[in-house]
C-alpha positions as CSV (number, residue, x, y, z in Angstrom):
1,X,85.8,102.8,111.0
2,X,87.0,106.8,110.6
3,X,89.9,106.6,113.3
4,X,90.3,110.5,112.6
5,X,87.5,111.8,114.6
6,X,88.2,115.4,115.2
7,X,90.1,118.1,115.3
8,X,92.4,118.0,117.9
9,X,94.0,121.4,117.4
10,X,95.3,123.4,114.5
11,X,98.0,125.4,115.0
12,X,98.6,129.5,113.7
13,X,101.5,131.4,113.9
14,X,100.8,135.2,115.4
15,X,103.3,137.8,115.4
16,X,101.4,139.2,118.9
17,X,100.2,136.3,121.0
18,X,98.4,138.8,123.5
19,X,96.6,139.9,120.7
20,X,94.8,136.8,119.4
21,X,94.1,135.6,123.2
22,X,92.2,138.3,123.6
23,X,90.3,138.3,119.9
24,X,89.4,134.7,120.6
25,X,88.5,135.0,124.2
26,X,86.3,138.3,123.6
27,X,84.9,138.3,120.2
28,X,84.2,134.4,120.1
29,X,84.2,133.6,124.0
30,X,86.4,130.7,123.3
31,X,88.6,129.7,127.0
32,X,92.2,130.1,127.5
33,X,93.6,126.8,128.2
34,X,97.0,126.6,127.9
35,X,99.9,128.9,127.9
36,X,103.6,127.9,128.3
37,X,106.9,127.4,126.4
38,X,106.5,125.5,123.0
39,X,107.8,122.2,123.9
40,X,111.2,121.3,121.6
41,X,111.0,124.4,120.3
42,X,113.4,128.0,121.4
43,X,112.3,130.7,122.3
44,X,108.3,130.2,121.2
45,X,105.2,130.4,123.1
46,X,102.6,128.1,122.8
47,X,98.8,128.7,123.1
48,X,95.6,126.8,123.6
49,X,92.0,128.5,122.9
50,X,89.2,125.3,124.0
51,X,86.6,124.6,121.3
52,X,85.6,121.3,123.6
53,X,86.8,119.0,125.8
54,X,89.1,117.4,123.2
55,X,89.7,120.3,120.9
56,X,91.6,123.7,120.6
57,X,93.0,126.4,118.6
58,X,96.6,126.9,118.6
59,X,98.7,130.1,118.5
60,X,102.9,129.8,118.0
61,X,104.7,132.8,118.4
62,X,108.2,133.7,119.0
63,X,110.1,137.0,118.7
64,X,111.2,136.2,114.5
65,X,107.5,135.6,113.1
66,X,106.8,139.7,113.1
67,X,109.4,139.6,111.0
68,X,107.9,137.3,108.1
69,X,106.1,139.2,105.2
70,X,102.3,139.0,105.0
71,X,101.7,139.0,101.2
72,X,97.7,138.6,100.4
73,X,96.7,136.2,97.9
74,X,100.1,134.2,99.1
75,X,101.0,133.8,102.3
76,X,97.0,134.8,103.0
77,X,93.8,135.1,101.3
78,X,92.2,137.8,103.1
79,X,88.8,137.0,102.0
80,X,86.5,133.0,101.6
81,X,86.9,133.2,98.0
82,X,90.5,134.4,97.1
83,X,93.8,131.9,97.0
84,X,96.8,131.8,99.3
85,X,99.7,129.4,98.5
86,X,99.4,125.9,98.0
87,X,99.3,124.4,101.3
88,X,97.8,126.8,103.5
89,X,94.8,127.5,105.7
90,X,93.0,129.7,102.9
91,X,90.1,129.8,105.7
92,X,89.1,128.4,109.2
93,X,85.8,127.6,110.0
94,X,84.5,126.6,113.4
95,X,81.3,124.9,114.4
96,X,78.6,126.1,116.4
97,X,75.3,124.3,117.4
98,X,72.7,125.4,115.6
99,X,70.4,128.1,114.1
100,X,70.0,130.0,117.1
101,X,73.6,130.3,118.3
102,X,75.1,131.8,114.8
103,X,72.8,134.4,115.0
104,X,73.7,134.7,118.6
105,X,77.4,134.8,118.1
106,X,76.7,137.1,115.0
107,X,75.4,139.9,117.7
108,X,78.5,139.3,120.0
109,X,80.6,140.0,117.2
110,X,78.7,142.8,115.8
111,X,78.6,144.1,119.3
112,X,82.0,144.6,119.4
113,X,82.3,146.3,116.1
114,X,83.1,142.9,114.1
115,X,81.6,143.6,110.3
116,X,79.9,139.9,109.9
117,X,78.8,138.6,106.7
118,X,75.8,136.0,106.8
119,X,74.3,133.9,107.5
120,X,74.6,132.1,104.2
121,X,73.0,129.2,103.2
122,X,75.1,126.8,101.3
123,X,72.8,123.8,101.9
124,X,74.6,121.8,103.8
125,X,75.9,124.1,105.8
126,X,74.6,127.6,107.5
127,X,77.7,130.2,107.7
128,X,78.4,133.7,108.7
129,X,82.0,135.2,108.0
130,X,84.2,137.8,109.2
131,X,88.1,138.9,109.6
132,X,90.1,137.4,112.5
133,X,93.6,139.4,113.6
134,X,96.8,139.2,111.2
135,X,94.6,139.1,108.1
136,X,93.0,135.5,109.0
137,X,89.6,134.2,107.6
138,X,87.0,133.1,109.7
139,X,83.9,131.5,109.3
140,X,81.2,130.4,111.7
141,X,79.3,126.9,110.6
142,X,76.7,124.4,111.4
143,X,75.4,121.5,109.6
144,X,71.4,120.5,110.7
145,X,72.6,116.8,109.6
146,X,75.7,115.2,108.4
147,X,77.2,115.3,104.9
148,X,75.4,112.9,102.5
149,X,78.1,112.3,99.8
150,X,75.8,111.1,97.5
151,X,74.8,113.9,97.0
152,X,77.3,116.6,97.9
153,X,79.8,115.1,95.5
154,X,79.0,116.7,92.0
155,X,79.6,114.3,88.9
156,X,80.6,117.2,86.5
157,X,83.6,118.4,89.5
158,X,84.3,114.7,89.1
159,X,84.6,114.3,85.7
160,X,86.9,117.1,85.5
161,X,89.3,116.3,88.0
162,X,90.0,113.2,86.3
163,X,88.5,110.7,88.8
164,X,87.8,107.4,87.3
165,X,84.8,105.8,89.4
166,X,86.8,103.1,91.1
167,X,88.8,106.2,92.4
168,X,85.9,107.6,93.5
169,X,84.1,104.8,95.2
170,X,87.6,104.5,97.0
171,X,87.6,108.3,98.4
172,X,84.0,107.3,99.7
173,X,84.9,104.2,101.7
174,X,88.6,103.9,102.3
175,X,90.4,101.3,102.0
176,X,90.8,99.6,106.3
177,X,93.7,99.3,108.0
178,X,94.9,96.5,109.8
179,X,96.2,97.6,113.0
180,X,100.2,96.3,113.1
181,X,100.6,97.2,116.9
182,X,103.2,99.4,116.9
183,X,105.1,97.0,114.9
184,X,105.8,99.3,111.7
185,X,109.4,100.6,111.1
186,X,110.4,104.0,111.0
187,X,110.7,104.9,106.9
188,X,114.2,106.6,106.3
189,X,115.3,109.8,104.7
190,X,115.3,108.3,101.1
191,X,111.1,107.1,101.5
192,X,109.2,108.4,99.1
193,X,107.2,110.8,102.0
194,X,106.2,113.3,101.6
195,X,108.6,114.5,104.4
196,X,108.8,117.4,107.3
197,X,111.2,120.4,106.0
198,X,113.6,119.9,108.8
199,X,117.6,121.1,107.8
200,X,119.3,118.6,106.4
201,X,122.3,118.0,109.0
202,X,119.9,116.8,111.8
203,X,116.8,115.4,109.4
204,X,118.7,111.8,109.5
205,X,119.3,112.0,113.3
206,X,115.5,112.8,113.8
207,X,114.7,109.6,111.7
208,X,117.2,107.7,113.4
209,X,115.9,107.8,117.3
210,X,114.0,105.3,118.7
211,X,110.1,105.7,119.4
212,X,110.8,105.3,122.5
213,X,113.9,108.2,122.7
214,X,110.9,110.5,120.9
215,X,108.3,109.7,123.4
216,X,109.7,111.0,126.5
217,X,111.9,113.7,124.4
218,X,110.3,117.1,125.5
219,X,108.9,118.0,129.1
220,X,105.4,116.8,129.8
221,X,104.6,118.2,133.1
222,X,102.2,121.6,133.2
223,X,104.1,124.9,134.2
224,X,102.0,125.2,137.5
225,X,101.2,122.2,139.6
226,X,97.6,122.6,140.7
């Protein structure tokens, strides 16, 4: 069973937080949910934009991010089909419903002077695209049914990746886990990772603390009590 059901949130930095909360709120209608100080992190806001009940869109911003160079085809593509470093988000596509509601969230952007191209049908998927703020990518998608990968997977992509079959048939059905508990030690600096780009001096001590010291490490309580 596929223990990684969602998207829980994926997180952006933005140079002007006020910016994208309002892009995402009036172009896409999306909800502000959260706003507050970045937890374990100084001086940096920390916002939540609901897609559901149990997933968001994230936005980090703190006063040193307008100060990081937007290069396109590096740091961003600027378009679906052109590259950004290896590593990053090259696009971000969100789900609506169905048929009807990409053409309706085409008009709301539109509407507000959004250039939207699409829909597209790739087969399977139906997409529209456009420009989000700070040079971001963004695509609107459904799916009428889910993925078959029998026949989405193309043999001749395949063949010249090097996949062997027994690698393939392993990307198609993963290999289970059996649940240890909780029971698993924490792997040390010298694991094979790969690891979180943390400076070196504290990268040790981070390894070192107990689950438990890491649980309760940051605040957890909301900002207003309602």
């Amino acid at each position: 069973m596929n223990k990684v059901e969602g998207l829980h949130h994926l997180a952006i930095c933005t140079a002007d937080m006020k910016a994208q909360i309002e892009y995402f709120t009036e172009k896409l209608g999306m909800e502000l949910q959260a706003l507050y100080w970045m937890h374990g992190v100084e001086n940096t806001f920390h916002a939540f934009l609901r897609l559901n009940d149990e997933s968001s869109i994230a936005f980090v911003h703190n006063p040193d991010i307008k100060h990081v160079k937007t290069t396109l085809g590096e740091t961003h593509s600027g378009n679906a089909g052109s590259n950004s470093a290896p590593g990053t988000m090259q696009h971000l596509a969100l789900k609506v419903k169905n048929d009807k509601e990409i053409y309706a969230m085409r008009d709301r952007l539109r509407s507000q002077g959004v250039p939207v191209m699409g829909p597209i049908e790739h087969g399977m998927c139906k997409s529209i695209y456009f420009a989000g703020l700070e040079n971001m990518t963004l695509e609107l998608s459904y799916s009428r049914e889910p993925i078959n990968n029998e026949a989405w997977v193309d043999p001749e992509v395949v063949a010249l990746l090097g996949i062997t079959d027994d690698e393939l048939s392993a990307y198609k059905a993963p290999t289970a886990y059996t649940d240890e508990s909780g029971n698993v030690a924490q792997p040390g600096v010298d694991a094979p990772g790969p690891h979180m780009n943390y400076p070196a001096e504290i990268y040790p001590f981070i390894l070192s603390r107990t689950d438990e010291e890491v649980l309760n490490s940051v605040p957890s309580d909301p900002p207003v009590k309602v």
